[in-house]
PyMOL commands that place a pseudoatom at each C-alpha (Angstrom):
pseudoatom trace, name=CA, resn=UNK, resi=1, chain=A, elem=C, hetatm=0, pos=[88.328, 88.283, 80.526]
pseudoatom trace, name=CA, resn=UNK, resi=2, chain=A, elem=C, hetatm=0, pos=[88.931, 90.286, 83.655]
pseudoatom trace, name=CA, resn=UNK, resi=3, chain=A, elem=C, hetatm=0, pos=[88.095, 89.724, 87.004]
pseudoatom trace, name=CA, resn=UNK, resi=4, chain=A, elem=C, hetatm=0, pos=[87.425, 93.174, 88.469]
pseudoatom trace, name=CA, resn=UNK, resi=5, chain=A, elem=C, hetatm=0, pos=[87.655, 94.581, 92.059]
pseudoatom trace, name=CA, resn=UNK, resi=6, chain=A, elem=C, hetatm=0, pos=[86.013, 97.413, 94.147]
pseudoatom trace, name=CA, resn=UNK, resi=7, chain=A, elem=C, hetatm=0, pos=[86.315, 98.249, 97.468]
pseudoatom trace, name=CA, resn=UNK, resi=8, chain=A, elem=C, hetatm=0, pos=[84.763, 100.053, 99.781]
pseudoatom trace, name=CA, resn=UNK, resi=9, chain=A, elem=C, hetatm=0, pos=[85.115, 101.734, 103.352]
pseudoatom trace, name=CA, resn=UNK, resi=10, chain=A, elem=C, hetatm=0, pos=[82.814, 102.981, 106.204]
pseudoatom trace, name=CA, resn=UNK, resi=11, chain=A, elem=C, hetatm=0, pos=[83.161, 104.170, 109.348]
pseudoatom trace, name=CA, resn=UNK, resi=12, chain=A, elem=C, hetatm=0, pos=[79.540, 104.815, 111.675]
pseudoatom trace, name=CA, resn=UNK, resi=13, chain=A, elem=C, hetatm=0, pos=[79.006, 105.865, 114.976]
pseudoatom trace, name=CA, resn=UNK, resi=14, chain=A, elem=C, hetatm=0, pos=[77.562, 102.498, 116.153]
pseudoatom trace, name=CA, resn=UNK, resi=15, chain=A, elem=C, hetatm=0, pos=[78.522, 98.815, 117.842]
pseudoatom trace, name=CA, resn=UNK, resi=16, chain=A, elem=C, hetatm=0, pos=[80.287, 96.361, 115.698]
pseudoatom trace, name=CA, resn=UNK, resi=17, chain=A, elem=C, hetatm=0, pos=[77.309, 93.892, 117.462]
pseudoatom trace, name=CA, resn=UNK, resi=18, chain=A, elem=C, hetatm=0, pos=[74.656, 96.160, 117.086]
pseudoatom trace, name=CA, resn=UNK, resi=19, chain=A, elem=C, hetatm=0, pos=[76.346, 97.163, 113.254]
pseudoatom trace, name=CA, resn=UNK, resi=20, chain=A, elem=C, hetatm=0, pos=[77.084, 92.915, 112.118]
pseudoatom trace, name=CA, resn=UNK, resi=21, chain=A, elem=C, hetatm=0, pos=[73.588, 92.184, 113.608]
pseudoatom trace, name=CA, resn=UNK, resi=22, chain=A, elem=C, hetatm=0, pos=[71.962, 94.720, 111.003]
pseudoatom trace, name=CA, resn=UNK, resi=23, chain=A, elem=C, hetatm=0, pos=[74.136, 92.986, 107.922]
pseudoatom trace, name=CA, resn=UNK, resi=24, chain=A, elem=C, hetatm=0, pos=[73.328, 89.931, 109.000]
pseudoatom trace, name=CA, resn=UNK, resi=25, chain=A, elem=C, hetatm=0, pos=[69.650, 89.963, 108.608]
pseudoatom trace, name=CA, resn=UNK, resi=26, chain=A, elem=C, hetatm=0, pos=[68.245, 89.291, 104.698]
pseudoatom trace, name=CA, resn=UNK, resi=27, chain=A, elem=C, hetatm=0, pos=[65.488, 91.966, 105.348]
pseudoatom trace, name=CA, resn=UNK, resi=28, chain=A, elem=C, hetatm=0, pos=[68.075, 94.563, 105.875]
pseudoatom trace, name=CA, resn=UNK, resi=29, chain=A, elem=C, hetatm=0, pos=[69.413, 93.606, 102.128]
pseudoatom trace, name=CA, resn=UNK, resi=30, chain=A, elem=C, hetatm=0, pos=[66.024, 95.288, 100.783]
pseudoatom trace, name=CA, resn=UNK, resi=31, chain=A, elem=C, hetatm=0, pos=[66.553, 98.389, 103.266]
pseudoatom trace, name=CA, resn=UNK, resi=32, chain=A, elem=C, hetatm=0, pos=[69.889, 99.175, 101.472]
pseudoatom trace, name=CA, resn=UNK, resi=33, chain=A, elem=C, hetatm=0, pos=[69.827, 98.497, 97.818]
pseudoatom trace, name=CA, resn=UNK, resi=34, chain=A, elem=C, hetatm=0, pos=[68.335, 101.655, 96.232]
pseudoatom trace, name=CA, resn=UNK, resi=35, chain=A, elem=C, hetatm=0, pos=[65.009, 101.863, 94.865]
pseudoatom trace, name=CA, resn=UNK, resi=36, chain=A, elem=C, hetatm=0, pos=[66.097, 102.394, 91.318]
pseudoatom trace, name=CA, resn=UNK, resi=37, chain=A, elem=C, hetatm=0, pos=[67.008, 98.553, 91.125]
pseudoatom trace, name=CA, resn=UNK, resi=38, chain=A, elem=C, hetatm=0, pos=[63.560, 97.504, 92.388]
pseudoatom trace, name=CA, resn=UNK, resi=39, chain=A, elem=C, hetatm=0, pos=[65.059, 94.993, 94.742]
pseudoatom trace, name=CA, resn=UNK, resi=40, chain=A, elem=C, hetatm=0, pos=[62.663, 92.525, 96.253]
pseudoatom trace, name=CA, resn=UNK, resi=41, chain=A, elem=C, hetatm=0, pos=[63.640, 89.299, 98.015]
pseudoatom trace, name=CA, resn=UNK, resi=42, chain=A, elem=C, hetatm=0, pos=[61.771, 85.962, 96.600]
pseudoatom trace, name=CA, resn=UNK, resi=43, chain=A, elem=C, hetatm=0, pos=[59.684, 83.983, 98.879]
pseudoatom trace, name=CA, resn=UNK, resi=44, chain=A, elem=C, hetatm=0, pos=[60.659, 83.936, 102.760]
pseudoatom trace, name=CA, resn=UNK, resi=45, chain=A, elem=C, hetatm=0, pos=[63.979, 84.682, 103.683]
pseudoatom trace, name=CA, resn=UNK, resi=46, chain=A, elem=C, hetatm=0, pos=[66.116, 83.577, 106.880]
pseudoatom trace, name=CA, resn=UNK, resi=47, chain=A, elem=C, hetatm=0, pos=[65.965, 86.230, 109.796]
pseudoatom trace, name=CA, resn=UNK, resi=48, chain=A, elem=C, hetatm=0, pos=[69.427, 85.992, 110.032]
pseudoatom trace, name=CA, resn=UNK, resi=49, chain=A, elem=C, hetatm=0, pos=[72.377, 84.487, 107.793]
pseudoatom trace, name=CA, resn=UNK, resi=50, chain=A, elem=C, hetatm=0, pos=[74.440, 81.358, 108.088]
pseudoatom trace, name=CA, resn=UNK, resi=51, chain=A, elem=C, hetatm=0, pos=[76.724, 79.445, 106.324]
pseudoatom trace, name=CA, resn=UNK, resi=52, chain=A, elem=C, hetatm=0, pos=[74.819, 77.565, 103.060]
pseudoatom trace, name=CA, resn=UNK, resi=53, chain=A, elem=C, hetatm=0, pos=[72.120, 80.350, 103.464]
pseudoatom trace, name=CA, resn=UNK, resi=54, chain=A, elem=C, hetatm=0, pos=[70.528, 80.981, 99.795]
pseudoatom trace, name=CA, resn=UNK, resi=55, chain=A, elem=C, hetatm=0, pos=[68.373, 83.968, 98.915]
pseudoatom trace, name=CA, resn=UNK, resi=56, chain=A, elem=C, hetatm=0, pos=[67.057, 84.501, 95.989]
pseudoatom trace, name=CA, resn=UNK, resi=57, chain=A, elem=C, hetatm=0, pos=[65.559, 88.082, 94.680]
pseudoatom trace, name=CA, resn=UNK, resi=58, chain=A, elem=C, hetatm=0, pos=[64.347, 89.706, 91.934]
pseudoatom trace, name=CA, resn=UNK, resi=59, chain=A, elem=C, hetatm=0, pos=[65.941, 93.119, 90.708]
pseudoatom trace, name=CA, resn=UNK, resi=60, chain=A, elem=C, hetatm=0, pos=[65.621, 95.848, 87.304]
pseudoatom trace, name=CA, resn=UNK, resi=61, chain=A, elem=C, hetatm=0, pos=[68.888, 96.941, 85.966]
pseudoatom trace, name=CA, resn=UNK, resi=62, chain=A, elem=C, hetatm=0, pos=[68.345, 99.893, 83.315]
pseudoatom trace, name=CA, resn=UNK, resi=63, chain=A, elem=C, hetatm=0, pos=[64.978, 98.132, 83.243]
pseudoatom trace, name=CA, resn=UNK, resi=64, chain=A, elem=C, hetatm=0, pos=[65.964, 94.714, 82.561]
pseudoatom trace, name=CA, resn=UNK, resi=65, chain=A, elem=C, hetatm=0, pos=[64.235, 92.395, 84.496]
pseudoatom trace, name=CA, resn=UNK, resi=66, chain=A, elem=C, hetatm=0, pos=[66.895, 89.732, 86.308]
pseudoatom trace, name=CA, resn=UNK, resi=67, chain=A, elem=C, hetatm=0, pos=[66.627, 87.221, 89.465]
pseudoatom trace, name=CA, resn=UNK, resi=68, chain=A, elem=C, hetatm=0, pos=[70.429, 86.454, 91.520]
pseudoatom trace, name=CA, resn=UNK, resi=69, chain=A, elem=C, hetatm=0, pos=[70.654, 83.716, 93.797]
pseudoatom trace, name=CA, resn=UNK, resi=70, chain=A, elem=C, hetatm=0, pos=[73.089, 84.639, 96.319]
pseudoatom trace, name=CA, resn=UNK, resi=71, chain=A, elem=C, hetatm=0, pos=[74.555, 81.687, 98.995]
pseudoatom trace, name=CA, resn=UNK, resi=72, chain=A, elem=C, hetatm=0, pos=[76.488, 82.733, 102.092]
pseudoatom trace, name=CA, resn=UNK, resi=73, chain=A, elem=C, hetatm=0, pos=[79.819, 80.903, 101.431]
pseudoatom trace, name=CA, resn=UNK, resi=74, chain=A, elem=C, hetatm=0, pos=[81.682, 82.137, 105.132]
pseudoatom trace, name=CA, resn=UNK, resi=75, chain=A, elem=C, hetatm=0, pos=[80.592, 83.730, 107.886]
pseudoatom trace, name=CA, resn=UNK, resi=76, chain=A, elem=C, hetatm=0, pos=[82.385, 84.622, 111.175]
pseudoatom trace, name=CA, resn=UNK, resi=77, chain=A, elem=C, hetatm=0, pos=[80.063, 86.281, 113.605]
pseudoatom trace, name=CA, resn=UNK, resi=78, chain=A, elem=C, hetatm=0, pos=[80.807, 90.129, 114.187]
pseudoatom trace, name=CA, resn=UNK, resi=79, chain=A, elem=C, hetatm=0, pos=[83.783, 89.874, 111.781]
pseudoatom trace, name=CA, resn=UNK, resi=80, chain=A, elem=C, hetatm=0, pos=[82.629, 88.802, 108.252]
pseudoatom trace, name=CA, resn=UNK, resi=81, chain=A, elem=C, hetatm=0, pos=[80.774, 87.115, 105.917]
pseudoatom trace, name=CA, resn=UNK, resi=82, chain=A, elem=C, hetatm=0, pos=[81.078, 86.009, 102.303]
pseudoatom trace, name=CA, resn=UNK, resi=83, chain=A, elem=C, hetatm=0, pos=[78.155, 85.942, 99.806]
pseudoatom trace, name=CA, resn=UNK, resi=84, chain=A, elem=C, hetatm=0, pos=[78.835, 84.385, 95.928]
pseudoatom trace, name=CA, resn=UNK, resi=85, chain=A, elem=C, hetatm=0, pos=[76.348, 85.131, 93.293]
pseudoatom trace, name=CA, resn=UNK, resi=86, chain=A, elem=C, hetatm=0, pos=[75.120, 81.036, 92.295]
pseudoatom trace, name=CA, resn=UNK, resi=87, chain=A, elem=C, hetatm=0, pos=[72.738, 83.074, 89.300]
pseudoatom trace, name=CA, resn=UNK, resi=88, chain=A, elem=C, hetatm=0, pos=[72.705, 86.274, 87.472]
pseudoatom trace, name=CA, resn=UNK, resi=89, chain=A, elem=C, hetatm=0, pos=[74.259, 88.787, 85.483]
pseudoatom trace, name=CA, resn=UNK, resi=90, chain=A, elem=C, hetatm=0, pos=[78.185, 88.194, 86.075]
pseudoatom trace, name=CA, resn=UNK, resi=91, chain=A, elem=C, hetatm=0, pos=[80.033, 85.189, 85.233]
pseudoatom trace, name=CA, resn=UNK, resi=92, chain=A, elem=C, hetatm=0, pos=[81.138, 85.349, 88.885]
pseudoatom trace, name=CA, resn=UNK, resi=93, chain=A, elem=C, hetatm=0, pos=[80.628, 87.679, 91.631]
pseudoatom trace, name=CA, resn=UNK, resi=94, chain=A, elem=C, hetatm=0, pos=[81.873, 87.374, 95.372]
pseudoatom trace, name=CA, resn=UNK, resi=95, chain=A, elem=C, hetatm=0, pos=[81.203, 90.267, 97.892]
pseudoatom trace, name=CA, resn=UNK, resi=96, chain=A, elem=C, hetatm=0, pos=[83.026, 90.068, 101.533]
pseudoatom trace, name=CA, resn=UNK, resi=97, chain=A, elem=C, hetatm=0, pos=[81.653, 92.134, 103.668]
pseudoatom trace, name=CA, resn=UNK, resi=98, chain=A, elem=C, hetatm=0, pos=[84.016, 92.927, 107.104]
pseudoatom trace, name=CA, resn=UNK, resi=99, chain=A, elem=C, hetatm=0, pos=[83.674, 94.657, 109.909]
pseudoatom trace, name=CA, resn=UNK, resi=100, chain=A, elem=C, hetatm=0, pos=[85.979, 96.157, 113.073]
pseudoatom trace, name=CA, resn=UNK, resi=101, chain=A, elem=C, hetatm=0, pos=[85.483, 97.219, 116.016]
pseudoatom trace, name=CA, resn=UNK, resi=102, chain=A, elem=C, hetatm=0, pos=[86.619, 100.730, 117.082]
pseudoatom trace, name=CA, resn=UNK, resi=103, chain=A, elem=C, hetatm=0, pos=[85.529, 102.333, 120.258]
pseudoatom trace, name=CA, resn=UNK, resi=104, chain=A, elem=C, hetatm=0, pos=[81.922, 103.124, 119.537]
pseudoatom trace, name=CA, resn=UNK, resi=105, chain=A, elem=C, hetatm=0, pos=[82.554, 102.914, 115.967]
pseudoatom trace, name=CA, resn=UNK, resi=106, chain=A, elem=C, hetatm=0, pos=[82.566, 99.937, 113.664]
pseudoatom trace, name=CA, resn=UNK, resi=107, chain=A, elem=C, hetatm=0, pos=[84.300, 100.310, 110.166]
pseudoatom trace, name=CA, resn=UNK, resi=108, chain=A, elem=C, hetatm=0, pos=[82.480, 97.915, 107.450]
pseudoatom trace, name=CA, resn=UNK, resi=109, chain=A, elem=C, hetatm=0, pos=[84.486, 97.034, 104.385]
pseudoatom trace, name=CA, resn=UNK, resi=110, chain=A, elem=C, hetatm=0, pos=[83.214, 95.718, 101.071]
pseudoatom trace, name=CA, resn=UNK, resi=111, chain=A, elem=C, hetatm=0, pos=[85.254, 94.270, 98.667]
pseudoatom trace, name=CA, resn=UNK, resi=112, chain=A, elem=C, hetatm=0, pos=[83.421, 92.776, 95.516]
pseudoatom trace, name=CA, resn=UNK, resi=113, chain=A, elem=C, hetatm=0, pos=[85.451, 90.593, 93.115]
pseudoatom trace, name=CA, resn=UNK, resi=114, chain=A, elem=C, hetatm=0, pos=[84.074, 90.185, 89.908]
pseudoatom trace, name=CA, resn=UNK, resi=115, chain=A, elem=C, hetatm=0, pos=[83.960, 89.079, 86.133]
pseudoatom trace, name=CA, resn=UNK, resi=116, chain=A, elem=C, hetatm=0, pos=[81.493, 89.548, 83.545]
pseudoatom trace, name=CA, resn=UNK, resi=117, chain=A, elem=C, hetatm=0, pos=[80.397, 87.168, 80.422]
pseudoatom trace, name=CA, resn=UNK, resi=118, chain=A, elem=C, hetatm=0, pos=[81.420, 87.951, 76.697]
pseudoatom trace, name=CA, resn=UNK, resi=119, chain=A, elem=C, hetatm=0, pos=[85.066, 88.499, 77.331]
pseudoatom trace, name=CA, resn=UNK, resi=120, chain=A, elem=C, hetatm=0, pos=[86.619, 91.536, 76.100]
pseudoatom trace, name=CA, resn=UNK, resi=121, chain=A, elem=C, hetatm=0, pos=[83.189, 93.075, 75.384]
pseudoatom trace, name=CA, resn=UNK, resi=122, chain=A, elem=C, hetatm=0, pos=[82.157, 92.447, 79.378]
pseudoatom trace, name=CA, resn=UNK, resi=123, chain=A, elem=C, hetatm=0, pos=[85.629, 94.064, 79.936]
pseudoatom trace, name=CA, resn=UNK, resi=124, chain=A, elem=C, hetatm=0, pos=[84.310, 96.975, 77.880]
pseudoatom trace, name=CA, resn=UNK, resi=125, chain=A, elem=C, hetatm=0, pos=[80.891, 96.991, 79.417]
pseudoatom trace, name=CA, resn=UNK, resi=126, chain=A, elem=C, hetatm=0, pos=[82.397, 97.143, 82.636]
pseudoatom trace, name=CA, resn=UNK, resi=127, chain=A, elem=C, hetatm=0, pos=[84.197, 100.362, 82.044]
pseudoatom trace, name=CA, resn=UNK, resi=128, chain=A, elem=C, hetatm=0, pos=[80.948, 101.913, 80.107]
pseudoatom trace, name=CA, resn=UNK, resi=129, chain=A, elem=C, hetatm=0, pos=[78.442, 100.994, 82.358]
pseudoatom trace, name=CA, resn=UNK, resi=130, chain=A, elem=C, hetatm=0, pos=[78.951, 98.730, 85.205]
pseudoatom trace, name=CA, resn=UNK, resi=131, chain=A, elem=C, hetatm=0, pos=[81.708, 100.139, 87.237]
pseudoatom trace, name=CA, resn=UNK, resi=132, chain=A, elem=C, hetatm=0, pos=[79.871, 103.446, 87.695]
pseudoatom trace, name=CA, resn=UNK, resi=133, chain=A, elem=C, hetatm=0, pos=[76.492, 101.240, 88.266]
pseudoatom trace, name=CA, resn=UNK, resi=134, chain=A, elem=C, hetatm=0, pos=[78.412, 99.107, 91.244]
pseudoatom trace, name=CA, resn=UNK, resi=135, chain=A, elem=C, hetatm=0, pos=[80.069, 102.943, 92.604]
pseudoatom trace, name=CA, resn=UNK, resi=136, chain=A, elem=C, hetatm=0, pos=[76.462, 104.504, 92.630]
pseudoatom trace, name=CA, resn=UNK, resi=137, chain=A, elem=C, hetatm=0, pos=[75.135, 101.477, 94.608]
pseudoatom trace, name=CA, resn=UNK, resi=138, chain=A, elem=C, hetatm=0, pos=[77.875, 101.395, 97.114]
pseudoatom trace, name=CA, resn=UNK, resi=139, chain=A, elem=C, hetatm=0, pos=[77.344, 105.441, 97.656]
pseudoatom trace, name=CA, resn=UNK, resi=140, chain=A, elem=C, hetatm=0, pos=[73.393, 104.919, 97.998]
pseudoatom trace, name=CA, resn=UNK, resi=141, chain=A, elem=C, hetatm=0, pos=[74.439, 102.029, 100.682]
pseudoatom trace, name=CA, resn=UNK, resi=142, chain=A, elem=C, hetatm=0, pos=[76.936, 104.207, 102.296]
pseudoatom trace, name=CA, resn=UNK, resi=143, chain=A, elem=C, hetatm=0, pos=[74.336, 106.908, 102.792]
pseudoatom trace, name=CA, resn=UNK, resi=144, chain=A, elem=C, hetatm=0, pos=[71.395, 104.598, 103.761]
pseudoatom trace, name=CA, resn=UNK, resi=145, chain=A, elem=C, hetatm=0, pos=[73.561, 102.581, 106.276]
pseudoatom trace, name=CA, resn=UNK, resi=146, chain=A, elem=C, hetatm=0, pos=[74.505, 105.656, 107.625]
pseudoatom trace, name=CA, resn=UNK, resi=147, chain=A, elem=C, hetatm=0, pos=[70.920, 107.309, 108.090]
pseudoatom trace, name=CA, resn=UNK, resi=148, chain=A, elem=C, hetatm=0, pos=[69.629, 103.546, 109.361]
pseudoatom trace, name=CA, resn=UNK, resi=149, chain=A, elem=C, hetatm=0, pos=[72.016, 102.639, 112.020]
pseudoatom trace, name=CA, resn=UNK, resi=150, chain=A, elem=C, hetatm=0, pos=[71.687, 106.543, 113.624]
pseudoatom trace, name=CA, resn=UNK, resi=151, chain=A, elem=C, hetatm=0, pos=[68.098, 106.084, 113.575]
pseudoatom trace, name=CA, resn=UNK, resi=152, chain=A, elem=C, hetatm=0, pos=[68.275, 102.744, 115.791]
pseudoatom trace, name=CA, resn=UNK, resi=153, chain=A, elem=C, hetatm=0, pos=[70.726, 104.611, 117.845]
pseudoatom trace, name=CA, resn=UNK, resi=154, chain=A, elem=C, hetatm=0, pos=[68.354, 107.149, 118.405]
pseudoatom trace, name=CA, resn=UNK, resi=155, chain=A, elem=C, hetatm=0, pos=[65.940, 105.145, 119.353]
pseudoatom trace, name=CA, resn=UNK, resi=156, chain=A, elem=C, hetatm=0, pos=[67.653, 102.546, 121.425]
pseudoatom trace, name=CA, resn=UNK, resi=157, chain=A, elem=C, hetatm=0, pos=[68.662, 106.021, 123.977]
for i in range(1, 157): cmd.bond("trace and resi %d" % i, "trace and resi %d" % (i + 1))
show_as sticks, trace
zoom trace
């Protein structure tokens, strides 16, 4: 079994504030995820994250019906946080999500560590199916977070 790592990198035309702010509210999780997955968050959720916050949702992946739990593990205000999958589809799964400061920029990094069930056929699942899955999600992200946070900018002027 193989724990497995992606990474990812953006840089928008926005305050780190203004850009951890928007990450750190639940109802911004919905905004992002793309509407192939049918992402919905269960019940009420937090306006904002803490440490110990748990958020459950409901999602379709290639039409399979499947509900995470997510818990925020760390979280360091306009620098990071840490969510860990408590239930669903991978045997573990821990996104960090990081952000810096640059001018009037703010570069957000993702980097998503993990492993999925049935050994050496999750290792070959991964390859066929999953890694591409995770890259397509991160690009839809990377364009939507892009589009979002120039819209508020827009309007904030």
């Amino acid at each position: 079994m193989s724990v497995h790592l992606y990474r990812a990198e953006q840089r928008v035309k926005a305050p780190l504030p203004e850009v951890f702010d928007f990450f750190s509210r639940a109802a911004n999780l919905e905004r992002i995820t793309p509407p192939w997955l049918s992402f919905s968050i269960l019940g009420t959720h937090p306006e904002q994250v803490v440490p110990g916050t748990v958020i459950p949702y409901r999602l379709r992946l290639h039409g399979i019906p499947l509900i995470w739990v997510s818990q925020i593990e760390q979280f360091e205000p306009n620098r990071m946080f840490e969510d860990r999958q408590l239930v669903g589809p991978y045997k573990r799964w821990d996104h960090r999500h990081e952000f810096e400061g640059d001018g009037e920029h703010t570069i957000i990094r993702d980097a998503v560590s993990y492993e999925l069930p049935l050994g050496p056929l999750g290792d070959a699942i991964n390859q066929l199916f999953v890694r591409r899955d995770i890259e397509r999600i991160f690009e839809h992200r990377r364009q939507t977070i892009e589009r979002l946070l120039q819209s508020q900018l827009r309007a904030v002027d």
